[in-house]
Residue, then its C-alpha position, 0 to 999 in steps of 0.5 A: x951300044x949304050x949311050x953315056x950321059x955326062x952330067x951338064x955341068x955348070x960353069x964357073x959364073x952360073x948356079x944350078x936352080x931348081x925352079x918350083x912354079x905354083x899355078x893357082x889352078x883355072x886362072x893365069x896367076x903362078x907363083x915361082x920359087x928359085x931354089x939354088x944351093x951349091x951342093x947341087x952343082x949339075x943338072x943331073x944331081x938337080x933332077x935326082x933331087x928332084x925325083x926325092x922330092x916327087x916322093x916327099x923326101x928332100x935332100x936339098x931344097x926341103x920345103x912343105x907346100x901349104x894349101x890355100x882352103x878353097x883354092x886347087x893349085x898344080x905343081x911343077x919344077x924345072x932344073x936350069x942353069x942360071x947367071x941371075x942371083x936372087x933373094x932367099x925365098x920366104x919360107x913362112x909363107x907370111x909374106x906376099x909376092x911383090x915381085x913380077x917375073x917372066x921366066x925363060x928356060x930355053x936350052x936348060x937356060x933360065x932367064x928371068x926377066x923382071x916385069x912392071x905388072x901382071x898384066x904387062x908380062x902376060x901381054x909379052x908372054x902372050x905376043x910371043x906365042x903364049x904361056x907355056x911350061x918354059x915360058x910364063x909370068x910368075x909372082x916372086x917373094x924373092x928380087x933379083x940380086 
C-alpha cells in the first residue's frame, strides 16, 4: 500500500522559509540568507524549489552566488517554517553581514535567535552539543522585523 504525503502546510501566523546558509570552507564563519515569498506556502512546494535550484533554474528565490577569489565556500538550504519576519536580503552583495544569529531548525521549525557577537553564538552553540546542520551561528545582512 502506498503511503500518501500530505504537504505540511503553514499555518495562519507562519511563513515558509528556505534558508540558504554559506559556510566559508576550513573555518566556523557561515553566512545565512531567509528567503520567504508567499507563493510558496508549504514545505512540499519549498523543496520543489529547492530541487530547481540544485539545477540552476529558480522559480522563486532566483538568486546568483558570487565567489570570493581565494576563498572555497559549501552551500546548504533548509526548508522551515517560521513565526519571525526578517528584512529583504542584500542582493548586491555590497553590503557586509552586521547581524549575528543562531539558527534553529528543529521539527522543521525555524528559530533565529539574535546574538551579541560571533564569538558568543558559537560559545552557546558549542555548550549545547555543538554546530550541526540544524543548529549553527550564522552572520546576516537582514535584521529581524
Amino acid at each position: 500500500m502506498a503511503a500518501f504525503f500530505q504537504p505540511v502546510l503553514a499555518e495562519e501566523d507562519e511563513k515558509v522559509y528556505l534558508v540558504a546558509r554559506f559556510d566559508l570552507d576550513g573555518t566556523t564563519y557561515n553566512q545565512v540568507v531567509f528567503f520567504q515569498d508567499d507563493v510558496i506556502t508549504d514545505l512540499k512546494s519549498c523543496k520543489r524549489e529547492m530541487m530547481y535550484g540544485r539545477n540552476g533554474k529558480w522559480q522563486v528565490y532566483s538568486h546568483i552566488t558570487n565567489a570570493v577569489r581565494g576563498f572555497t565556500y559549501s552551500l546548504s538550504y533548509t526548508c522551515a517554517l517560521g513565526r519571525q519576519d526578517f528584512s529583504g536580503w542584500d542582493k548586491s552583495g555590497q553590503i557586509n553581514p552586521t547581524h549575528t544569529y543562531e539558527v534553529v531548525v528543529r521539527d522543521q521549525s525555524l528559530q533565529v535567535i539574535p546574538r551579541n557577537s560571533y564569538s558568543a553564538c558559537l560559545k552557546k552553540v558549542r555548550s549545547a552539543g555543538g554546530e550541526t546542520a540544524k543548529r549553527y551561528c550564522a552572520r546576516s545582512t537582514q535584521t529581524i522585523q
